[in-house]
N, C-alpha and C positions, 0 to 999 in steps of 0.2 A: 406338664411334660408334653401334651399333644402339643401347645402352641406352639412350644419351643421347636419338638419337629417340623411344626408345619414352614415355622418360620425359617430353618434349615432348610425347609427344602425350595421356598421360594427362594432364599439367596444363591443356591445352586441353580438352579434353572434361569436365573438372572443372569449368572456367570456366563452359564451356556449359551441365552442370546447373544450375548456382549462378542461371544467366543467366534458363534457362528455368523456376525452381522461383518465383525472384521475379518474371516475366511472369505469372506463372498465381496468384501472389496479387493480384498489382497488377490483372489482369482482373476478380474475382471483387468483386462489390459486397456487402462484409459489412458494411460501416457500418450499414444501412439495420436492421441486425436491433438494433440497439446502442441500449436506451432511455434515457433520461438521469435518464429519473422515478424508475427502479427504486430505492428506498433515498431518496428522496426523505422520505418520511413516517416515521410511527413513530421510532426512533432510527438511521436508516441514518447519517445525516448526510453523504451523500455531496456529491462538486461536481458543479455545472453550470453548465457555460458554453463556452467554445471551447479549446481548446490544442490538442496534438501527443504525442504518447508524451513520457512524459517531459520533458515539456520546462518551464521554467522559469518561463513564465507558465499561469497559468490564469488568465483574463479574461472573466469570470460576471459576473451582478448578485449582489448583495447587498440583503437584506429590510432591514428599519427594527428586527425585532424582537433581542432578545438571550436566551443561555439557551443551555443544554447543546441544545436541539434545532437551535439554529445556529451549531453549531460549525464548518459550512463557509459560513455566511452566507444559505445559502436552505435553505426547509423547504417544503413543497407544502401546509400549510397559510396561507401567506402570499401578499400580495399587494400589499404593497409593494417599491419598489425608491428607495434610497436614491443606488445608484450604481454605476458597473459597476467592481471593481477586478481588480488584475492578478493576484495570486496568491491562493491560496483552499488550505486543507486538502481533505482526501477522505475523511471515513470516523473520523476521530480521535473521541475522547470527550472531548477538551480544545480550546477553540477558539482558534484565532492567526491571524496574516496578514490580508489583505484591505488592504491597501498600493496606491496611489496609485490613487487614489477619483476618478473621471470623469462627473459626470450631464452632460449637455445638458437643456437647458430654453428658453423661447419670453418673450419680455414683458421685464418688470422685473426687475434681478437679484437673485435670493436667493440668500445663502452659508451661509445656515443648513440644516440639512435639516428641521429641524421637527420634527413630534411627532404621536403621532395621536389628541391631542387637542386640538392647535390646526395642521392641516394647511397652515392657507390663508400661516400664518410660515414655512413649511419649502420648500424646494425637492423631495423626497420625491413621489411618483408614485405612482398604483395602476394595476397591469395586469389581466392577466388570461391565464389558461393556456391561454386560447384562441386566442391571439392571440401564444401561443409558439412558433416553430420551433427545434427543438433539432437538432443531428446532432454527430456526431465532428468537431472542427474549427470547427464556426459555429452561431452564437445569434444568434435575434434576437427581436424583443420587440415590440411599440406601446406607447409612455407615453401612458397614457391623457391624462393633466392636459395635456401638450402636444402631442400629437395627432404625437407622432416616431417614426418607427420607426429603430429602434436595430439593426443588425447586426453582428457583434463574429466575427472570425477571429483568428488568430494564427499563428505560425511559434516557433522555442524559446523566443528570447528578446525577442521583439517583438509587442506586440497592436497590432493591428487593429482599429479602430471606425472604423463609417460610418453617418452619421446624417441622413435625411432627414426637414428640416424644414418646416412647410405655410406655404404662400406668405401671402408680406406681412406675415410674422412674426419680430420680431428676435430669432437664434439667437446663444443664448447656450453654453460649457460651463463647468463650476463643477469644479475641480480642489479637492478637499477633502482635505488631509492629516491632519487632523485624526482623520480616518475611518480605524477598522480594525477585525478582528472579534475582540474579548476583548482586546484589549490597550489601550497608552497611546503616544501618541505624547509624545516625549521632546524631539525637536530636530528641526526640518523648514526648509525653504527651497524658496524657487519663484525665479526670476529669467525676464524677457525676452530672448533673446537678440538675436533681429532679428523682422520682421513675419509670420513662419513659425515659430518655436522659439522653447519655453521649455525650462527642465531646471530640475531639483530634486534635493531628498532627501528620506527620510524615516526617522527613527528612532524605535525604539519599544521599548519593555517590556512583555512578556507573558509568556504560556508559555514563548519563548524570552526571554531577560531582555536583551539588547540586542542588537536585529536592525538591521541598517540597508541600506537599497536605495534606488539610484542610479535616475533618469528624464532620457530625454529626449525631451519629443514635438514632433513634427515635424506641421506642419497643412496641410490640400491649398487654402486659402486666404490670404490674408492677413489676419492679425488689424488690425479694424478700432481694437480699443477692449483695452486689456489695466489690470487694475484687482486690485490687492494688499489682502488684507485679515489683519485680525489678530484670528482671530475672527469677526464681525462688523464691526469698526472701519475704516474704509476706511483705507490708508495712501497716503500718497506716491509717488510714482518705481517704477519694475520688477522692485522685486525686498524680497523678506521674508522673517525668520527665525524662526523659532519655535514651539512646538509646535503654535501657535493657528493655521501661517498654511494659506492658502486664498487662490484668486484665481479671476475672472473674465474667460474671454475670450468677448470680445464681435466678431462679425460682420456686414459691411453686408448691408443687405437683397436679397434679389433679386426679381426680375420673377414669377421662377416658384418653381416647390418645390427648395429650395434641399440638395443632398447637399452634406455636409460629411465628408474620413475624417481621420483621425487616425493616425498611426502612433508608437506608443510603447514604445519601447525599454527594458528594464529589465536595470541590472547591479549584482551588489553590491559593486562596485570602486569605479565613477567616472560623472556624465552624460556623460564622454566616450566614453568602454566604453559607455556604453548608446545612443550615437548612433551608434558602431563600428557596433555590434549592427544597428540599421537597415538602414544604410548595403550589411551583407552580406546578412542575410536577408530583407530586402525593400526593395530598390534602387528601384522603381517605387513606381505608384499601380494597380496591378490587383486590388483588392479581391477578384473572384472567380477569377481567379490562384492567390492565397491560399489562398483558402479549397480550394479545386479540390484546391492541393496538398495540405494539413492534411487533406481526405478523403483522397485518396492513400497518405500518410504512414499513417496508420489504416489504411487496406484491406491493405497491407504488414504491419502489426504483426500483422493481426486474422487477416491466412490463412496464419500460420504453422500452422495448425491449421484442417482444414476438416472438419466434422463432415455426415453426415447422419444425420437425428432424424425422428420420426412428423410433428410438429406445430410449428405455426410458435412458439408459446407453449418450446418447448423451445429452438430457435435466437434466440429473443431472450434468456431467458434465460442461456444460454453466453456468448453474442457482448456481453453486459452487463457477464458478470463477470469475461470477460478483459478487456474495456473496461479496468474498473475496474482491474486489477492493473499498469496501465500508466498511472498520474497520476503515482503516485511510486515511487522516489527521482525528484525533480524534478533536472534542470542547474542545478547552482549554478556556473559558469563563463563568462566571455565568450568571444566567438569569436578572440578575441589568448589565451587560455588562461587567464588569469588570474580567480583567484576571491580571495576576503576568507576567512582561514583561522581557526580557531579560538584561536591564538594571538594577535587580531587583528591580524597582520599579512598584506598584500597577497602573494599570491605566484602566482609564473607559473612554470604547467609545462601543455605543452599535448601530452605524451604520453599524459593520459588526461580523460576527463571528467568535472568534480568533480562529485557530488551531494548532494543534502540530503533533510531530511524520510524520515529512517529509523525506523521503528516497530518495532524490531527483533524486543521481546519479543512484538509479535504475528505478523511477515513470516516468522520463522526455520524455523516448523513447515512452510510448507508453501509461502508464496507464495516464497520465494527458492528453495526446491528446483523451484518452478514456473519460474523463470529460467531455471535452469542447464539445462532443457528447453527451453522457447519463448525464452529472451535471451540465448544462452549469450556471443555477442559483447560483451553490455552488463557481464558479471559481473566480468570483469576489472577495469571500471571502480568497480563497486560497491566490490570488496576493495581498490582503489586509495585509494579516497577514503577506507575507513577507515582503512587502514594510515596515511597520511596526517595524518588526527584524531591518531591514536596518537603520532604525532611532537609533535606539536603541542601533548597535553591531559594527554602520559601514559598516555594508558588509552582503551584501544578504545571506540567511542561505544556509550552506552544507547539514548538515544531522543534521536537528534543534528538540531536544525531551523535551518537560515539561521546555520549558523558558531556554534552556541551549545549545550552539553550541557545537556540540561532533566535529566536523571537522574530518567526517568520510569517506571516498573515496575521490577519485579524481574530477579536476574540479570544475566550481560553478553553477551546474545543476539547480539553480534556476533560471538562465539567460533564455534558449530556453521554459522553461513552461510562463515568463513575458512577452518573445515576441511573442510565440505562442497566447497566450490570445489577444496581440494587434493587433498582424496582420487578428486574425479572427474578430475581430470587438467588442470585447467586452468593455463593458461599466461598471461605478463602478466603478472603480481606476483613479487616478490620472496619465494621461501617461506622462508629463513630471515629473512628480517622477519617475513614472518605469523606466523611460531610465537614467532618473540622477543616482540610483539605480545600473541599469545594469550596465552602462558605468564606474560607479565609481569602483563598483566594478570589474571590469575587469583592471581599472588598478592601483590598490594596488601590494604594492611587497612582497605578501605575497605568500606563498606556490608554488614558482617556477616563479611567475608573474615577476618578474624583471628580469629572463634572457629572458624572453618573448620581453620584453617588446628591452632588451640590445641587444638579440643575436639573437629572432626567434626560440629559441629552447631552452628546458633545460638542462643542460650538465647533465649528469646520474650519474657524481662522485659527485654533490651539492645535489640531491633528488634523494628517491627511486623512485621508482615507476614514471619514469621519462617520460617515453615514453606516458603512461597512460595517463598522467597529460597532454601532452602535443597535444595530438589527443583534449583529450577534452574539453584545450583553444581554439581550433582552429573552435572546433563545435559553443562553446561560441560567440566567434569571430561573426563566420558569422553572427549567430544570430543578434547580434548589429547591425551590415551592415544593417541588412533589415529595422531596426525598425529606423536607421538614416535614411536611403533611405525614408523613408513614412514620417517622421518628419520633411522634407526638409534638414538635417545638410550634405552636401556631402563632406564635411571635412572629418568628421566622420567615414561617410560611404566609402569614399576610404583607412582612415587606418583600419579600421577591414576588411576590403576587404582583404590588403593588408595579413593582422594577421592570418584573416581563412586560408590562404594556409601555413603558418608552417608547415600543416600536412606533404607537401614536404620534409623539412628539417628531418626528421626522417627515410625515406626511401633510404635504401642501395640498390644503380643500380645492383652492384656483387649479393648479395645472394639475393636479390628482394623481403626484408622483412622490415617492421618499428623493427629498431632498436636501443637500447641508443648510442646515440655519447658524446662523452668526449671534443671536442674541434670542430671546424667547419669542421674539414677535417680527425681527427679520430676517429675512435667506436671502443666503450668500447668489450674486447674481454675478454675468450672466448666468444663464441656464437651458441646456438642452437637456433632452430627455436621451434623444442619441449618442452625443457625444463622450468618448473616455477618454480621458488622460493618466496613461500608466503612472503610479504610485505619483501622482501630482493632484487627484479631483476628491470629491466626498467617497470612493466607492472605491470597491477592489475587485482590478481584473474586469470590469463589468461598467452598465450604466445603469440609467433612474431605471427604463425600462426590463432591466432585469433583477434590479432590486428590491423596486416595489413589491414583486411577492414574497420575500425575505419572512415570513412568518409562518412557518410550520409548524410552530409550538399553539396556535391562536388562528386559526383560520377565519375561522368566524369571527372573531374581531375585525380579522379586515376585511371579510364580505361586509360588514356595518359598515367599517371607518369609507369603502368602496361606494358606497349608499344601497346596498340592498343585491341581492341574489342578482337582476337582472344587471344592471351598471356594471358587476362583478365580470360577471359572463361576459359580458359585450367586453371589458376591457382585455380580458383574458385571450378570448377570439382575437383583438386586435393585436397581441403580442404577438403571436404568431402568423400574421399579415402582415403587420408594419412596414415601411422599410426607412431607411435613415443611414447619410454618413456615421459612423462609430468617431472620425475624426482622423490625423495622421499621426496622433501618438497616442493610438489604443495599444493595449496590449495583445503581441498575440497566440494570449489565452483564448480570446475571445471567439472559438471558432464553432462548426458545427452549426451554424444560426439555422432557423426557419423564421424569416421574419425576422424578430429580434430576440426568440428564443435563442440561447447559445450552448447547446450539449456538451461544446470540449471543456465548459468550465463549470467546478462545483453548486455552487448559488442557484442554476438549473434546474439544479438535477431532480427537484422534488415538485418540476410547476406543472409538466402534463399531466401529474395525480389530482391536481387540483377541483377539476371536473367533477371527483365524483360527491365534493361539497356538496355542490349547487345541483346535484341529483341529475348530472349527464354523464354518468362513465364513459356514454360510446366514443365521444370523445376525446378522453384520455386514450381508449384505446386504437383510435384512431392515430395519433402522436405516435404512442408507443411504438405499435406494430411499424410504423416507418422509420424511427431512429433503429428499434432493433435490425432493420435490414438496410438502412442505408448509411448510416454512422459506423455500425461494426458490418467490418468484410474479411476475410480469409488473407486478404492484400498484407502488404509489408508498410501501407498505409490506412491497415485498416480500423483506426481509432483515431475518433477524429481531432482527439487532442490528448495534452500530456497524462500519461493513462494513473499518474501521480497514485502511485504507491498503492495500487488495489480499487483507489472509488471509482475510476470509469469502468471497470471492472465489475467490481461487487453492483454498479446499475445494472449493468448487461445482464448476470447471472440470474439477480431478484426479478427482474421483468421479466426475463423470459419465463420462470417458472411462475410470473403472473401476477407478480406485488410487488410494494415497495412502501418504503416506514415512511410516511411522510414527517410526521411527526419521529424525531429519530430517540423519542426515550418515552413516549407512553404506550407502550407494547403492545403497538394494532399496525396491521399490515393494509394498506388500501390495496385492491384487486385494479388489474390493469386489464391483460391483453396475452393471457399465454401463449406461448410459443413453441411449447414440446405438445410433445402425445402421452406423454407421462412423465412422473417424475419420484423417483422414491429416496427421498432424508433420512438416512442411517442411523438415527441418535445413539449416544453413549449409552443409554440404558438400554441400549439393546431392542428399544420399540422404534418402530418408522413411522413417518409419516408417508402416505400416498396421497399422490394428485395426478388424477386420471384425469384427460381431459377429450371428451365425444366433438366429433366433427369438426377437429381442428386443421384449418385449412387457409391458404392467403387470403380468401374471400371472408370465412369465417369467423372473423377478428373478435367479433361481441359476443359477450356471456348473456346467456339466456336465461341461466340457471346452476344452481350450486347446492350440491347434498354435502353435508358434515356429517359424519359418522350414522351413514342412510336415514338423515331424517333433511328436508326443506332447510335452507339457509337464505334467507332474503339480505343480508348487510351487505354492504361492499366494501367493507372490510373484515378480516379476521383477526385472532387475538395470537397473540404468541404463544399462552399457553396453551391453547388448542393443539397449536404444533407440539410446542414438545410433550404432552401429554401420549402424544400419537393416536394413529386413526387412520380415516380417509374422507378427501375428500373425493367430488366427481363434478366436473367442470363442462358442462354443456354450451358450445358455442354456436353462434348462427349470421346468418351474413345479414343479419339488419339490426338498428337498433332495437332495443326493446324497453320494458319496466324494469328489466334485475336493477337495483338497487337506486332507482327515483325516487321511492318513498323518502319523506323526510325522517322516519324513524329508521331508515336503511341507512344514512349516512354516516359516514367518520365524522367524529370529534376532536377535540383535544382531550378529553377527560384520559385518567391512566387507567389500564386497563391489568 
């Protein structure tokens, strides 16, 4: 009977933490650090506009322009707005989405948006950044042409637009399906329902080759005048089909300055599912309710981690780029559970939450080990949904968006997030599914898999992008290894043992680079080590010089296959000196360089940790400390390349709190170069982690010393679950090299941990 109590009254006091750790984020106003602009310019391409963590709408404007620089629809060079729509990319280098297209407008109706060179035929707007307010949760705008201010919130599956229009003027909104970013609409439909609701659909062809999402908006008036068009073309009666259509609702006039809101549901089931959706997540008409909450919801995500820093330029920065790593995987499900599967069949299972918009081959390195820290309750979900895909398509998803495999980079990067997830202990998923999953999918002979599978390498004359592909079966590989090794199967785990070292097979002893080979014994010639040819050469987005260190599952294998610690080093040192034409058809991914290091793209992102191998941390945090401050800026250009869906991101965050998973699935943090004066990790169970760090300062970049839970820590790396265990550590830094973590028993491995 004692234990029983006792054990009562630890789960209560648990409760309590859990209780008090989420009051003391929910107090703390972090939104306000959170800029929208950051990534704005240059090739950020990030979103802006209102949503909720994750959640399934983003509802922005959208410019008038097109082009690789609006691939989420707005660039801060622009100042047009065509139309505010519901979902938006964040960060991709390919543009999609921008689905069910909303302007308001004043006067005569136009269904066209125009051009800007014949403005006064378009519907189409110019604003101004001045006249922006942006936060986590709500945008709002003035259209200039109509003299409206435009405010736009949202909940997951439901946006929010409230539009106040200027007196004695007939307000119109223009529902343009026709409208989306980089794609084609295929098949669309609008209908009236009664003098408050319309619904629709709209399908299209793009990036993903056939998406389709359900609408139902609901209007806080009564539509006076509702008007179908096909194209331009007026038609008939309340309702139209076709890629062309588009409509008009029209409203009576009022006395004074006339608020109009809109609430619009989106599901990719059904408009009944999407008026469901309503109906749950915003049952009233409290616009700043809403929005009130969508701040909330934010300040919750954002102080899972509460940092202090010298300057405010460094708390907007952080609080930006965890922002950022929380657009996507968006909710691809309705609130009845049901979502649109890649099979395309409808199916309902509301054990878990489905999602979309995975960027895999760039999330794996670093923003999905950032989950399993700051999301850990949402991970289950993530390896749900792919496990899921896998039922579904066969094979674990590449780069999966709105129920459609685009099969977009290299690799099957949903392998090392499936076993990351297993090997830290998580719970939720089925792990002999994960591994039937992984394992199957590792050996399909699909995309270079069968000379893997024949040769240990892919000949470069059979696939582009050979070399690429073939580093990151090998990361793949390993991965497996571990999760067979924990499974007991040692079958298994000696052939992807075996499989992870391929990486060998791609390495030229002569010019002492990963390069494509054409047969076992020659390579594909010519050869520069500088030169890239976008989606035409062995490599992806990159060259030899930034792929030779493509092994973070195996370091030390290629400090050997390098010839030894010192070769290592020296070659390491010259990447970051180097200099070399890239060529006139590199990709440009390719940005951020020092030398030939490249920070605006993935394959990077894990080489200045490299150091503290070969027992020189100082300079990794040498690297570090300057990417952190000269790659990320407070500017509308300040990311210095496409900030793809959370990983340039989720880098920023991890370094700056002072690690980073080199290895991205055997659960050890390598120590960098911290950048705050503290930092406290709010875990689910209610414990924290702290990381304190003494004399931290631009000078004092290098760790001297590190206490774990008050006692000497000499590694230069830490394990995961030290973290989530909770504690503290204490980080002592000093403005000159030192010993902290030379010893060779001090260094990272590959072993799992």
């Amino acid at each position: 009977m004692k234990n029983k109590f006792f054990l009562f009254a630890i789960f209560i006091l648990s409760l309590t933490n859990v209780a008090q750790s989420q009051n003391r984020a929910a107090k703390q106003n972090l939104t306000k650090y959170v800029d929208q602009y950051i990534g704005t310019g240059f090739h950020g391409h990030v979103f802006v506009g209102a949503n909720v963590p994750f959640g399934a709408v983003q509802l922005g404007p959208t410019n008038i322009s097109k082009g690789w620089d609006w691939c989420s629809g707005y660039h801060i060079s622009d100042s047009t707005i065509i139309g505010f729509q519901h979902t938006h990319l964040s960060g991709t280098g390919i543009g999609d989405l921008g689905d069910v297209s909303i302007m308001p407008t004043t006067g005569p109706v136009i269904v066209n948006k125009g051009t800007l060179v014949d403005p006064a035929n378009g519907y189409f707007s110019l604003f101004s950044h001045k006249d922006e307010v942006i936060k986590p949760g709500y945008y709002s705008v003035k259209l200039k042409r109509y003299d409206i201010k435009a405010e736009l919130t949202a909940s997951t599956r439901v946006g929010f637009h409230q539009y106040t229009f200027p007196m004695g003027k007939q307000a119109n909104v223009i529902i343009d399906l026709n409208e989306g970013i980089a794609d084609r609409t295929t098949d669309a439909y609008i209908k009236q329902i009664d003098k408050y609701t319309i619904e629709g659909y709209r399908f299209s062809r793009g990036w993903a080759p056939a998406q389709r999402i359900y609408f139902t908006a609901v209007f806080s008036k009564p539509i006076a005048k509702f008007a179908v068009y096909d194209s331009t073309a007026l038609k008939q009666g309340v309702t139209i089909t076709g890629k062309n259509s588009r409509c008009a609702v029209t409203f009576a006039n009022g006395t004074a300055s006339q608020k109009l809101q809109i609430k619009v549901g989106i599901s990719p089931v059904s408009c009944a599912n999407a008026l469901q959706n309503i109906k749950t997540e915003i049952p009233d008409w409290d616009f700043n309710k809403v929005a009130a909450d969508a701040d909330m919801a934010w300040n919750k995500e954002l102080g899972r981690v509460t940092i202090k820093a010298d300057s405010l330029a460094q708390l907007k920065k952080f609080y930006t780029a965890l922002y950022h790593t929380m657009i996507a995987p968006s909710t691809f499900n309705d609130v009845n559970g049901e979502y649109w599967g890649t099979d395309k069949k409808v199916h309902k299972d509301a054990s878990f939450k489905n999602l979309t918009t995975f960027s895999l081959w760039d999330t794996y390195r670093s923003a999905n080990p950032l989950y399993t820290i700051m999301q850990p309750d949402r991970v289950p979900d993530m390896v749900n949904t792919m496990l899921n895909i896998y039922k579904q398509q066969g094979r674990l998803p590449v780069w999966h968006l709105m129920a459609n495999e685009t099969n977009t980079m290299v690799g099957n990067s949903a392998v090392p997030v499936i076993v990351d997830a297993y090997l830290k202990g998580f719970k939720g998923f089925d792990a002999n599914l994960a591994y039937e999953a992984v394992k199957t999918t590792q050996m399909l002979d699909l995309r270079g898999l069968k000379y893997v599978k024949r040769e240990g390498f892919i000949p470069a004359d059979s696939s582009r992008e050979s070399v690429a592909m073939g580093l990151e079966y090998s990361i793949n590989d390993w991965c497996i290894a571990q999760m067979a090794k924990k499974l007991g199967k040692m079958d298994d785990y000696k052939y992807f043992s075996g499989r992870a070292k391929n990486y060998q097979k791609y390495f030229d002893k002569q010019t002492r680079f990963m390069r494509g080979k054409v047969t076992a014994d020659t390579w594909r010639t010519p050869f520069s080590p500088f030169e890239s040819r976008h989606e035409k050469d062995d490599y992806t987005e990159g060259n030899a010089w930034q792929y030779t260190w493509l092994v973070p599952h195996d370091v030390e294998g290629l400090i050997t296959l390098l010839g030894g610690e010192k070769p290592f080093t020296k070659k390491l040192d010259s990447l970051f000196t180097v200099s070399g034409d890239l060529g006139a058809e590199h990709s440009p991914d390719i940005s951020g360089l020092i030398g030939q290091y490249a920070h605006g793209n993935e394959p990077s992102h894990h080489i200045t940790y490299l150091y503290a191998y070969v027992g020189q941390p100082w300079k990794t945090a040498d690297k570090v400390r300057y990417i952190l401050n000269n790659f990320y800026t407070t500017k509308a250009d300040g990311i210095i390349g496409n900030e793809d869906v959370g990983q340039m991101s989720a880098w920023y965050v991890l370094s700056t709190l002072g690690f980073y998973p080199v290895n991205p699935a055997n659960g050890t943090y390598v120590f960098g170069s911290p950048n705050v004066n503290s930092a406290v990790i709010n875990l689910p169970s209610g414990k924290q982690f702290t990381i304190t760090v003494k004399n931290n300062s631009a000078k004092n970049k290098y760790i001297t010393s590190v206490q774990l839970n008050g006692k000497a820590y000499t590694k230069s790396y830490f394990k995961h679950a030290d973290m989530v265990a909770g504690g503290d550590m204490v980080i002592t830094m000093t403005d000159k090299p030192g010993a902290f973590g030379t010893a060779v028993a001090d260094r990272p491995t590959s072993i799992v941990n």
